[in-house]
VEXBA-35709 format. One record per residue (C-alpha): residue number from 0; residue in one letter; x, y negated, z. Coordinates in Angstrom, 1 decimal, padded with zeros to 4 digits. Layout:
REM residues N
<nr NUM; rest A; east X; north Y; up Z>
...
END
This chain:
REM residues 387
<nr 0; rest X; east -241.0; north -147.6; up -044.7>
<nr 1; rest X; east -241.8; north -144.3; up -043.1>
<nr 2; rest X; east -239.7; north -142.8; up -044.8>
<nr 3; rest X; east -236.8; north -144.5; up -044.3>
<nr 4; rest X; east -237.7; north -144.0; up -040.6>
<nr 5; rest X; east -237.2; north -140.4; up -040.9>
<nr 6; rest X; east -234.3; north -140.0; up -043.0>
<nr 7; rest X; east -232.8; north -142.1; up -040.2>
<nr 8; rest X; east -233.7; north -139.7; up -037.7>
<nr 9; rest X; east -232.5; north -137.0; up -039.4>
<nr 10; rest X; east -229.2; north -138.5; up -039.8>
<nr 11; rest X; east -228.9; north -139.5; up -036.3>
<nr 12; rest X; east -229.0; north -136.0; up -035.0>
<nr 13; rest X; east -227.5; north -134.0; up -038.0>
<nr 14; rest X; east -223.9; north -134.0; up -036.1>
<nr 15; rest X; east -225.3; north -131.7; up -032.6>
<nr 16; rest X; east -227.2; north -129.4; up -035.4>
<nr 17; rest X; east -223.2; north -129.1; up -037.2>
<nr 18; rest X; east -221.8; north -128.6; up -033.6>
<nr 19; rest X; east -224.2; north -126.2; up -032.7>
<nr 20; rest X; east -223.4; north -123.9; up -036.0>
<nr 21; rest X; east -219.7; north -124.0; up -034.8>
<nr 22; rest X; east -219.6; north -122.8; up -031.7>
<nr 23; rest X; east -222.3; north -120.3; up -032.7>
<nr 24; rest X; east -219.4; north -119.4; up -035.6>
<nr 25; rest X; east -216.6; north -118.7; up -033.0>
<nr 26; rest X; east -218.6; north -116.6; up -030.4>
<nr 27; rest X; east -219.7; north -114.5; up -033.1>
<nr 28; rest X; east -215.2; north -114.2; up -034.7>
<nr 29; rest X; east -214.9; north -113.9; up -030.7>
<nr 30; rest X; east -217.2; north -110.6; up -030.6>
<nr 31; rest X; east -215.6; north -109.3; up -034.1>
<nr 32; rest X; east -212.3; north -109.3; up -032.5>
<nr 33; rest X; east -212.9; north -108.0; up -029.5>
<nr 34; rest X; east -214.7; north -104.9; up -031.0>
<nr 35; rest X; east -211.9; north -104.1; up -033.6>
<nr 36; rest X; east -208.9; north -104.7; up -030.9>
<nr 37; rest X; east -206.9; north -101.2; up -031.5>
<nr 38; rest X; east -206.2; north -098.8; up -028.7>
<nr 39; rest X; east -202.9; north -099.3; up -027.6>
<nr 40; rest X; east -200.9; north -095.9; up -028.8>
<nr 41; rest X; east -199.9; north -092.8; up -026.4>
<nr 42; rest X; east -196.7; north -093.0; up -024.8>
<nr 43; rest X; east -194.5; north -090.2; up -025.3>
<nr 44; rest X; east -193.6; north -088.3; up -022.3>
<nr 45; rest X; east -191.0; north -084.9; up -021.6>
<nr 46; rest X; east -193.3; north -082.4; up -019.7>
<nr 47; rest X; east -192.6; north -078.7; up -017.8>
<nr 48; rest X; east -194.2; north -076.9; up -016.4>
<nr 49; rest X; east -194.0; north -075.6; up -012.7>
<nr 50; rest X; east -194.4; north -071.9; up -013.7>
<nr 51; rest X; east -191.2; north -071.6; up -015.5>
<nr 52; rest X; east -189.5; north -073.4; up -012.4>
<nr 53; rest X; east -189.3; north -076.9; up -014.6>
<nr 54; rest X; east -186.0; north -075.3; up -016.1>
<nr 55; rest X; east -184.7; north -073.1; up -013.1>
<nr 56; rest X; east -186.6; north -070.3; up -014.5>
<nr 57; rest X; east -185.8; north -070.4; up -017.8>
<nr 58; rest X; east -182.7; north -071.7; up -018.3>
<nr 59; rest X; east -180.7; north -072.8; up -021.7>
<nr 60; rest X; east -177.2; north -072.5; up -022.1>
<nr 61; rest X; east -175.3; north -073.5; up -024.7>
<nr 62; rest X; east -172.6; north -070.8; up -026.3>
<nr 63; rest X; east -170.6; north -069.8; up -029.6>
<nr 64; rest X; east -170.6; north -066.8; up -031.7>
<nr 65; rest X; east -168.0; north -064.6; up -031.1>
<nr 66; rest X; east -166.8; north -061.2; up -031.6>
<nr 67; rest X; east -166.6; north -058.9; up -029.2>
<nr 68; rest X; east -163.1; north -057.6; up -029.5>
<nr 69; rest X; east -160.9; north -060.5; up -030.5>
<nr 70; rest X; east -157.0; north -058.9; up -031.2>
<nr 71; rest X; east -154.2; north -061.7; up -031.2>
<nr 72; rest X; east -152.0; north -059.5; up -033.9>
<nr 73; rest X; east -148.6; north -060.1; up -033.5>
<nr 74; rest X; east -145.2; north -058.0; up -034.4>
<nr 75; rest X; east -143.4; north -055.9; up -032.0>
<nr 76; rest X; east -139.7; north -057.5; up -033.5>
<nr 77; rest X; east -138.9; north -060.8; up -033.9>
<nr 78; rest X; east -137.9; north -062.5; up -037.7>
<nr 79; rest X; east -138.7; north -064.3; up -040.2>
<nr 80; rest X; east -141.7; north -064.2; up -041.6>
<nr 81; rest X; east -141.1; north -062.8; up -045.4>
<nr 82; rest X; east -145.1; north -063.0; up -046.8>
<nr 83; rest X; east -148.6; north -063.5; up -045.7>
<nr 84; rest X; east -150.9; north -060.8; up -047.5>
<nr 85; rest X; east -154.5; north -062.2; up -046.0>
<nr 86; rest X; east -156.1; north -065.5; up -045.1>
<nr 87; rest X; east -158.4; north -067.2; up -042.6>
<nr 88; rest X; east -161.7; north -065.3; up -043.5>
<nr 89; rest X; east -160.3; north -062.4; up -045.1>
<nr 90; rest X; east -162.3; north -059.2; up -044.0>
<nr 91; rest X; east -159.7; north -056.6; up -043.7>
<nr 92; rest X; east -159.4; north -052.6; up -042.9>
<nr 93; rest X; east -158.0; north -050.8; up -040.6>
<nr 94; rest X; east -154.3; north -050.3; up -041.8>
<nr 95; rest X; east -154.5; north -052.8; up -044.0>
<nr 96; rest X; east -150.6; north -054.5; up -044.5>
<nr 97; rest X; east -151.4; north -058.6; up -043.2>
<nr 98; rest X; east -148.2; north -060.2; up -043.2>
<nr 99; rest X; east -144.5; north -058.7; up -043.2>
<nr 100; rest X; east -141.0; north -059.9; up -041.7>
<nr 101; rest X; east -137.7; north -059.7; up -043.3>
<nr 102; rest X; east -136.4; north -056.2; up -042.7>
<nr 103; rest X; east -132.4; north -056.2; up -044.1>
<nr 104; rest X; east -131.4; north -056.1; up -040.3>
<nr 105; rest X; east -133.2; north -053.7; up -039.2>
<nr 106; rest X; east -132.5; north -051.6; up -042.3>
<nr 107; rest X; east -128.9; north -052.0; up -040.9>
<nr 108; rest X; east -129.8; north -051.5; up -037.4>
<nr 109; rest X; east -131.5; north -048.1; up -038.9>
<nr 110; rest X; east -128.6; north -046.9; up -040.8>
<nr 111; rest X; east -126.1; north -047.5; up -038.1>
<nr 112; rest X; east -128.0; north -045.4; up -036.2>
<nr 113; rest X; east -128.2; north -042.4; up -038.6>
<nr 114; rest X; east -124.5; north -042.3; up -039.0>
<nr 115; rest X; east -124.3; north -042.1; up -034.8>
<nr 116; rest X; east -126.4; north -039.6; up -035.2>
<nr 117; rest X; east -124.0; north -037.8; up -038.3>
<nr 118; rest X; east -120.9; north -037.9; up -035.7>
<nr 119; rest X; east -123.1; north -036.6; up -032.5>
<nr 120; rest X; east -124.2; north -033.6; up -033.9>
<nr 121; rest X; east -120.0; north -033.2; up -035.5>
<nr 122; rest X; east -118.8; north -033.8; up -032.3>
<nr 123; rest X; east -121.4; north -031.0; up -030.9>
<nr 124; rest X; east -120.9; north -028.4; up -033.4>
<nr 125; rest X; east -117.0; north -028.5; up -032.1>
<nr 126; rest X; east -117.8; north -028.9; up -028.9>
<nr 127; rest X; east -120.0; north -025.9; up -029.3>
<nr 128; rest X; east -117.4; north -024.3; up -031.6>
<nr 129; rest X; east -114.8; north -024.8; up -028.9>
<nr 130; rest X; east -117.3; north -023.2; up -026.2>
<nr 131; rest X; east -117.1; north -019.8; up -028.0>
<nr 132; rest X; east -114.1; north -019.5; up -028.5>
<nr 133; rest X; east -112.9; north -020.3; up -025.1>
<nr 134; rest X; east -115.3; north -017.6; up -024.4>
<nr 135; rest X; east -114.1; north -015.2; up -026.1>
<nr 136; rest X; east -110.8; north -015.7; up -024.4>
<nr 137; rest X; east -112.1; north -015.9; up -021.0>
<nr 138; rest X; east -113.3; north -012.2; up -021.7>
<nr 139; rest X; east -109.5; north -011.1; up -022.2>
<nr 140; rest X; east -108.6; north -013.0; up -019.6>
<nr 141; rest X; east -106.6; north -015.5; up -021.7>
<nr 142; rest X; east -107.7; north -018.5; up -020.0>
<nr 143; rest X; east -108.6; north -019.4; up -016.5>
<nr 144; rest X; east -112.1; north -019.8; up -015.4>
<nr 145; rest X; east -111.9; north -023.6; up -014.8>
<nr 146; rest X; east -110.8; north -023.8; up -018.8>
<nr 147; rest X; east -114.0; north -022.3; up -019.6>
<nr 148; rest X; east -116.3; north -024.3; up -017.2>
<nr 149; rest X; east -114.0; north -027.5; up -018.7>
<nr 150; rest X; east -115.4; north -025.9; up -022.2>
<nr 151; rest X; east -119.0; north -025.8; up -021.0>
<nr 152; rest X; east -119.0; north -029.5; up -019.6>
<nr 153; rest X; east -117.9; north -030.7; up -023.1>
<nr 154; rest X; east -120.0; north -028.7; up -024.7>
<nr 155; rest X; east -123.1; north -030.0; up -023.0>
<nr 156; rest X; east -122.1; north -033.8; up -023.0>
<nr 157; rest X; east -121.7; north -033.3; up -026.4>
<nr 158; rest X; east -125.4; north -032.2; up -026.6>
<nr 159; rest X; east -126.8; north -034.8; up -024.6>
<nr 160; rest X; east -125.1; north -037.4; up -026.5>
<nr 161; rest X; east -126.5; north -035.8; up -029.7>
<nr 162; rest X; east -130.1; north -036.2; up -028.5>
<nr 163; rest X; east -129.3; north -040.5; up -027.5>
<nr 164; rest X; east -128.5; north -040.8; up -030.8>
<nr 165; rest X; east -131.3; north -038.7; up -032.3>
<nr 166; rest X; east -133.5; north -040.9; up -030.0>
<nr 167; rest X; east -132.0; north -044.0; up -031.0>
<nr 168; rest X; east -132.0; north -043.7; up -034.3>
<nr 169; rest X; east -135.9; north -043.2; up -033.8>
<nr 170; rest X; east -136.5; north -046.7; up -032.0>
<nr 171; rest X; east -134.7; north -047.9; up -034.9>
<nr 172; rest X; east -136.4; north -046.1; up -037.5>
<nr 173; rest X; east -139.6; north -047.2; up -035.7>
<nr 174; rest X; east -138.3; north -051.2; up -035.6>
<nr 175; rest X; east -137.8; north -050.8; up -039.4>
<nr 176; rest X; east -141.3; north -050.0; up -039.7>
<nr 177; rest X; east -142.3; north -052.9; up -037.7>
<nr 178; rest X; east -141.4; north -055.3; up -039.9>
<nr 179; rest X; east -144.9; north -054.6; up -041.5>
<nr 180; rest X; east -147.9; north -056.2; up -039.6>
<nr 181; rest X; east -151.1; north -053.8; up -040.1>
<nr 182; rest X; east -154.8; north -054.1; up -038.9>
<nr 183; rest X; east -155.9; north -052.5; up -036.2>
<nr 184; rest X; east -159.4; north -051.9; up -037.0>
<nr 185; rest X; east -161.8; north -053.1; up -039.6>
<nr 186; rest X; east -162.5; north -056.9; up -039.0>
<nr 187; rest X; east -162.4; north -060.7; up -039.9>
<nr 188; rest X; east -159.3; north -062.7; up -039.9>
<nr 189; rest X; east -160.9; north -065.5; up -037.9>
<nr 190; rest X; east -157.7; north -067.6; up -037.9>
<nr 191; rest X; east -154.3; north -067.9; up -038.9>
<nr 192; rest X; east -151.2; north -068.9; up -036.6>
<nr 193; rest X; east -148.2; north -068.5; up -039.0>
<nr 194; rest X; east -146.7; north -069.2; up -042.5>
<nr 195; rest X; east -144.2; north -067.4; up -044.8>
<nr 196; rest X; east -140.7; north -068.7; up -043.7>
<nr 197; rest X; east -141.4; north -069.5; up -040.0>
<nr 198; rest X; east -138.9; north -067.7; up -037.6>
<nr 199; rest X; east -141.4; north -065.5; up -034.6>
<nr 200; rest X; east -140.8; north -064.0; up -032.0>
<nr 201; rest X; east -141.9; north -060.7; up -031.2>
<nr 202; rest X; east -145.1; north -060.8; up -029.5>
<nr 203; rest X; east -146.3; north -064.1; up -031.3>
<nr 204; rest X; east -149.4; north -064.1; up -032.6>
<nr 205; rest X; east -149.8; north -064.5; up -036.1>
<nr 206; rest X; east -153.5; north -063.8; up -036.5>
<nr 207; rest X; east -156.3; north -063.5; up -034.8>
<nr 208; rest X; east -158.5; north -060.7; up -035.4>
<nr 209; rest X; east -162.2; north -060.4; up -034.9>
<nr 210; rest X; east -163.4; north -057.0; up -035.1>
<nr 211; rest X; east -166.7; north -055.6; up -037.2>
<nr 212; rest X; east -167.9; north -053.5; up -033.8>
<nr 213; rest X; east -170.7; north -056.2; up -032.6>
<nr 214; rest X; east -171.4; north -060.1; up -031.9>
<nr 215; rest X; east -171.7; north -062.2; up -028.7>
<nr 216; rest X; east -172.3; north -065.6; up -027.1>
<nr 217; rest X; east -169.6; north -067.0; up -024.8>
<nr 218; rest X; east -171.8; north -069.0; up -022.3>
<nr 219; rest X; east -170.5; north -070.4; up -018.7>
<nr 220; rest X; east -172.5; north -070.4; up -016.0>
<nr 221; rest X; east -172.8; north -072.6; up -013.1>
<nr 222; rest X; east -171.6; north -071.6; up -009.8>
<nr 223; rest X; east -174.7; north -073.0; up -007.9>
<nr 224; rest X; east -177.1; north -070.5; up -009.6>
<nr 225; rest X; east -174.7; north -067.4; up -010.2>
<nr 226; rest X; east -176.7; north -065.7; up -008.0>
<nr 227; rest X; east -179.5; north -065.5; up -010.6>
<nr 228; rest X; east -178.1; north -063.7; up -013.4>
<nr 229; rest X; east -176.5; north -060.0; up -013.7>
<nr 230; rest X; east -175.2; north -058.1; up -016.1>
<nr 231; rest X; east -177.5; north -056.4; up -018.1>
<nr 232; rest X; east -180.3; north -059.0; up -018.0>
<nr 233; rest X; east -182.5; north -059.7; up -021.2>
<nr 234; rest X; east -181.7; north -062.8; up -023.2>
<nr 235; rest X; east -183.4; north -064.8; up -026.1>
<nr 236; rest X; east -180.6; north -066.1; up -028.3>
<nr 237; rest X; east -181.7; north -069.6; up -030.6>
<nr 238; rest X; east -178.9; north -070.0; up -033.1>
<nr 239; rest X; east -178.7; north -074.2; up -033.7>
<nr 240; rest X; east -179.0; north -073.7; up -037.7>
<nr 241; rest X; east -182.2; north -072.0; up -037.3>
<nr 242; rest X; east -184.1; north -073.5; up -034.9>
<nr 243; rest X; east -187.8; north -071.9; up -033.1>
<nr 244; rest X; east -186.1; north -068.3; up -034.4>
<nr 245; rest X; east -185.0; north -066.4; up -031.1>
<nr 246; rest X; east -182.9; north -063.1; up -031.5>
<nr 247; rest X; east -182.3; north -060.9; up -028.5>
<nr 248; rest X; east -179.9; north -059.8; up -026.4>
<nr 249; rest X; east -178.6; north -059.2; up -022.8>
<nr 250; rest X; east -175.6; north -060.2; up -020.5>
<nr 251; rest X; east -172.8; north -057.7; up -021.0>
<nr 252; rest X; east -170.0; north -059.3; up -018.7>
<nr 253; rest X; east -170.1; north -062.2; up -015.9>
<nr 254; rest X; east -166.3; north -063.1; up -015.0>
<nr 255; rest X; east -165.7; north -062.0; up -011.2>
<nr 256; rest X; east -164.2; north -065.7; up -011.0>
<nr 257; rest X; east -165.0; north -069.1; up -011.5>
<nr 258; rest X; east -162.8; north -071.3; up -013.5>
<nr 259; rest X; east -160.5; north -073.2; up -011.4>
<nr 260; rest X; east -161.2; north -076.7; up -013.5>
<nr 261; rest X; east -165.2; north -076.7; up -014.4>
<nr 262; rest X; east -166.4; north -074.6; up -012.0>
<nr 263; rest X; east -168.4; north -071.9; up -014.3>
<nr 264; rest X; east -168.4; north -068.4; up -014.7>
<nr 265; rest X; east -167.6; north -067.3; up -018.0>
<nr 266; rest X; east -170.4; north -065.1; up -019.4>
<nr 267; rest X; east -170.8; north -062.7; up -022.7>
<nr 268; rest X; east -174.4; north -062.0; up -024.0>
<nr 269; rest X; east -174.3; north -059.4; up -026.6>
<nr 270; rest X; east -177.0; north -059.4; up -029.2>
<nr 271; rest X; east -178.9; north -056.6; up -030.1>
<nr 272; rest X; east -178.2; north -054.7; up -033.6>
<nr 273; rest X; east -181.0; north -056.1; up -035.4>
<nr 274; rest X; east -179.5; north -059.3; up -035.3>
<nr 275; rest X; east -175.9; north -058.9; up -036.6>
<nr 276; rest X; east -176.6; north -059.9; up -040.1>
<nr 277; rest X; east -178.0; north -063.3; up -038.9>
<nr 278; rest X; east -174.7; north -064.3; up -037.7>
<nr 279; rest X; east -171.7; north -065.7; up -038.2>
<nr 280; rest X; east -168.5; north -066.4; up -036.0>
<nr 281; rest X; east -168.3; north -070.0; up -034.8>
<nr 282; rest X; east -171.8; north -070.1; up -034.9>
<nr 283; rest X; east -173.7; north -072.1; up -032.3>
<nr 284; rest X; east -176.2; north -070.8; up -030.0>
<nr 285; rest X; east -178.7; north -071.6; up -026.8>
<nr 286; rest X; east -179.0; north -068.3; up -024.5>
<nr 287; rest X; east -182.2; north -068.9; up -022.8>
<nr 288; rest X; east -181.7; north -066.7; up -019.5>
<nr 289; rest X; east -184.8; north -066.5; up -017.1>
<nr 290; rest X; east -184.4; north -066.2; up -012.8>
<nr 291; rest X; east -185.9; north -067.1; up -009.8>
<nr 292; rest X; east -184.4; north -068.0; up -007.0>
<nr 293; rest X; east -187.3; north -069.5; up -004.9>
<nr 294; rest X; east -189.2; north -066.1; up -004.9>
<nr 295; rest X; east -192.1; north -067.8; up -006.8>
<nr 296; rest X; east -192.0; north -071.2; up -005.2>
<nr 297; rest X; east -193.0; north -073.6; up -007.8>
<nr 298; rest X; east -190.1; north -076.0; up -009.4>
<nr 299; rest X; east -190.2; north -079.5; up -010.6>
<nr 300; rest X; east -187.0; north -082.1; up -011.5>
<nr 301; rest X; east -186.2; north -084.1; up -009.5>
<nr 302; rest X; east -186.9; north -086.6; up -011.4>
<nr 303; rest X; east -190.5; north -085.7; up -011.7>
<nr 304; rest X; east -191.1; north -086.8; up -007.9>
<nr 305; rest X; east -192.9; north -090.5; up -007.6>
<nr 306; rest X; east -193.4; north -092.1; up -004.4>
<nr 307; rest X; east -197.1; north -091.5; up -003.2>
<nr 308; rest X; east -199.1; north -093.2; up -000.7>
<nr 309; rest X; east -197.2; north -094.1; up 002.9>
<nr 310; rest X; east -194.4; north -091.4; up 003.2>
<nr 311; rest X; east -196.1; north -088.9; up 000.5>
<nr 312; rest X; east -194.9; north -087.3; up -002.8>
<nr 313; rest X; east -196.8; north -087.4; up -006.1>
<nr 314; rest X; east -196.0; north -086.6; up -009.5>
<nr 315; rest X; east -197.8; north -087.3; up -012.7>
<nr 316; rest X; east -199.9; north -084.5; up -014.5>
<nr 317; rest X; east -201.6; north -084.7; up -017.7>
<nr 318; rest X; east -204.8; north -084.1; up -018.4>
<nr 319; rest X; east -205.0; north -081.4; up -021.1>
<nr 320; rest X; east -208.9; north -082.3; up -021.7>
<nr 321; rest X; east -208.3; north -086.4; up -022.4>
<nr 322; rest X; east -204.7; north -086.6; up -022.9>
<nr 323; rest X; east -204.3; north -089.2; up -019.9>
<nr 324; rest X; east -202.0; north -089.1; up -017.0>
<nr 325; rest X; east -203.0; north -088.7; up -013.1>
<nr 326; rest X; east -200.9; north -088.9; up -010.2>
<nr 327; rest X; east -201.5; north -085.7; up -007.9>
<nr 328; rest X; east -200.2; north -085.6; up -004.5>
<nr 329; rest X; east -197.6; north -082.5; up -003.4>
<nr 330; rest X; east -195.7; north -081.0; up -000.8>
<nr 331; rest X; east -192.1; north -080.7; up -001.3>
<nr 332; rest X; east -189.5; north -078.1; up 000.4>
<nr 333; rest X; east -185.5; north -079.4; up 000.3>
<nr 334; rest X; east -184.1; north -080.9; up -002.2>
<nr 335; rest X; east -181.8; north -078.7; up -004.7>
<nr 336; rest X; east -179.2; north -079.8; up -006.7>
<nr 337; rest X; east -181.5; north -080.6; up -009.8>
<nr 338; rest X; east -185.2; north -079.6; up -009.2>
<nr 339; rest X; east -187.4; north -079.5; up -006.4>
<nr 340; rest X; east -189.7; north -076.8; up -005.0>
<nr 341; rest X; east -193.4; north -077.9; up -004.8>
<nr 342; rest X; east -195.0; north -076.2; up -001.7>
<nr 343; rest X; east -198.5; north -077.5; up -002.6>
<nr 344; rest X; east -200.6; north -079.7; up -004.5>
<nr 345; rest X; east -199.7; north -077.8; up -008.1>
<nr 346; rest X; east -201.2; north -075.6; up -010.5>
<nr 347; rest X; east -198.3; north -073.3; up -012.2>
<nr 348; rest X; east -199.4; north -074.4; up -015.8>
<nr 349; rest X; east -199.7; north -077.9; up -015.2>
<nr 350; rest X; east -198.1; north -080.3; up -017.4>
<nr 351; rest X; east -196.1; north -082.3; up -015.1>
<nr 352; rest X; east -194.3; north -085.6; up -016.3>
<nr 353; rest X; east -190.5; north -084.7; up -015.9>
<nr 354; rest X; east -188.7; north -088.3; up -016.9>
<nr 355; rest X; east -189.8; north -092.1; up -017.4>
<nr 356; rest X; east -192.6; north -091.6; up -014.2>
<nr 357; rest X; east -192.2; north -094.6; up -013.1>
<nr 358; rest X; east -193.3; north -096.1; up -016.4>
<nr 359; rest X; east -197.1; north -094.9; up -016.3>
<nr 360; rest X; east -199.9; north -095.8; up -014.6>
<nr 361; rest X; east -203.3; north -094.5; up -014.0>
<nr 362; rest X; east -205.1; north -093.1; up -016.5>
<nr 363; rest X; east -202.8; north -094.0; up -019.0>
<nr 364; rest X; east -202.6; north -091.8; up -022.8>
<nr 365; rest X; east -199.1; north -089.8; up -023.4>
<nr 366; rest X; east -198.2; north -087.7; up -026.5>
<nr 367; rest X; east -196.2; north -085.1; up -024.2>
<nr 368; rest X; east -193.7; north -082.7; up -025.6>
<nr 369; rest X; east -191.4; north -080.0; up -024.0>
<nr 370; rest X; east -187.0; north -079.8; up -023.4>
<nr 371; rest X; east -187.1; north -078.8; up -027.1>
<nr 372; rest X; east -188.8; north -082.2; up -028.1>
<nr 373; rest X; east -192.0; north -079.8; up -029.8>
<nr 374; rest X; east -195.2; north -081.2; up -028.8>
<nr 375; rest X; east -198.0; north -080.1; up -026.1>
<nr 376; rest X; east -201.2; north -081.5; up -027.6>
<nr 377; rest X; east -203.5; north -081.4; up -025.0>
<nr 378; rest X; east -207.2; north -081.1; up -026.4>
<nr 379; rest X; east -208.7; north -084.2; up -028.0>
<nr 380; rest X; east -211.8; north -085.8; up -026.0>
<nr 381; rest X; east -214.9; north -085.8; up -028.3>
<nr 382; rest X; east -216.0; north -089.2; up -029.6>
<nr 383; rest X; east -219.1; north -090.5; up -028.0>
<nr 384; rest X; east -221.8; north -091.4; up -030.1>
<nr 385; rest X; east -222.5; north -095.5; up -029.9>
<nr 386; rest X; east -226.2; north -096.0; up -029.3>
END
């Protein structure tokens, strides 16, 4: 009987002992979780620094490869166009025969004016002829004076008219020779304007020659920071097929005029001798060009600049140490065109957030990386050890 009593009892109070195990279950999966709950990842971020004028310093332009003389070769008479010798990438010599033009007319042109040349000088050795022996009767006063001068009038017409033909049958002896398109200099063909049978004119361009005598960028620069660059300035050249390798050079020739349409100055950085074998024409290029024109004033983008407390300016600066972002209050001058200068409130290497500002908060991880997408790793905060 007692015993039944206290299996009873047990019974009765065997459903809060099963309750009790539950919740305990559920707090303890509640305190797993919330200790293995992964750290949300950094956000990638563009960064400059002030130093380099975020940009305005240290600018990039993008440019082609090309050569510093280009010839358009073209023939000095008109025709048709008999043969092609060369092609699109041919390197050629100086002298070298490209192309020629049909040349039976000019042949023509060319004999005709060899036999005009034939009857001038028969028509001068009578005149002259004539002269001496009118001469000779002037002396025995056969003739009258005005007979002789007459004599001397037709004897030096005569001449003339044998040198015009002489001459003439030179510009058509030089015409004939024409007909044969030759290289100028040693070079690349870099393009082709013509085939065999086509009718040109003289003075059409049939080729296009690049000559062997050195390399350049073509670049354009802006007319709102022209004022920066000058001939003769160093460059760093970054050709796009071999990317983190920089080649130098420096500005050989700024145009004295903007173009009309884009409003750029057309611009030739030559590269140094070292680097000729590395490229190719066509090739494309980024001409990094450094100036300053804020005498040392520190630069930010404009889109770098966050609204800060009341009426103040702030941007975002990481933290190099913990890899976190911190807005830091600054002092800004006028507005420019595309950056900023920062009269206060920077250091020149800071990393400052240059794009998606208004997407971070306080304290916040980044993965930053520069304008050439390579990363800035700031140093990694040592773990702390769990007591």
């Amino acid at each position: 009987m007692r015993r039944l009593i206290l299996l009873r009892a047990s019974t009765r109070h065997a459903p809060w002992r099963v309750f009790g195990l539950l919740i305990a279950g559920v707090l303890a999966l509640s305190a797993c979780g919330e200790r293995e709950t992964p750290e949300p990842p950094a956000r990638p971020v563009l960064v400059v620094t002030p130093a380099d004028g975020a940009g305005s310093g240290v600018a990039a332009f993008p440019g082609e490869i090309r050569a510093r003389e280009e010839s358009a070769l073209a023939f000095q008479v008109g025709g048709q166009l008999l043969r092609r010798h060369v092609d699109a990438g041919a390197h050629v010599r100086r002298g070298q025969v490209l192309a020629e033009i049909e040349p039976n007319d000019l042949r023509l042109q060319q004999q005709s004016a060899q036999a005009q040349v034939a009857a001038a000088e028969a028509e001068y050795a009578r005149a002259r002829t004539d002269r001496d022996r009118y001469a000779a009767l002037v002396d025995q006063q056969l003739i009258s004076r005005s007979q002789m001068d007459a004599q001397d009038a037709a004897y030096k017409a005569a001449q003339s008219q044998l040198r015009a033909a002489r001459a003439q049958a030179d510009v058509a002896g030089n015409q004939a020779g024409y007909t044969q398109l030759r290289a100028p200099r040693d070079g690349v063909i870099a393009s082709r304007e013509a085939e065999a049978g086509q009718v040109v004119a003289a003075g059409q361009a049939i080729f296009m020659l690049a000559g062997d005598d050195g390399r350049e960028v073509a670049i354009a620069l802006p007319e709102s920071r022209i004022g920066q660059f000058a001939i003769g300035q160093p460059a760093q050249i970054e050709l796009w097929n071999r990317p983190g390798v920089r080649v130098s050079g420096t500005i050989r020739e700024i145009a004295a005029a903007a173009d009309p349409q884009a409003r750029t100055y057309a611009a030739r950085v030559a590269l140094d001798g070292d680097a000729l074998d590395e490229v190719a024409l066509g090739q494309s290029a980024r001409v990094y060009l450094s100036g300053d024109p804020s005498g040392g004033i520190l630069q930010v983008p404009l889109t770098a600049i966050q609204p800060g407390a009341g009426d103040a300016k702030a941007v975002w600066v990481v933290d190099r140490a913990t890899g976190t972002v911190h807005a830091v209050p600054v002092q800004t001058g006028a507005f420019g065109a595309n950056t900023v200068p920062v009269l206060s409130g920077l250091q020149p290497d800071a990393l400052v957030v240059a794009a998606g500002g208004h997407l971070l908060r306080e304290g916040q991880r980044v993965s930053p990386v520069d304008r050439e997408n390579r990363p800035q790793q700031p140093e990694r905060p040592k773990p702390v050890d769990a007591k």
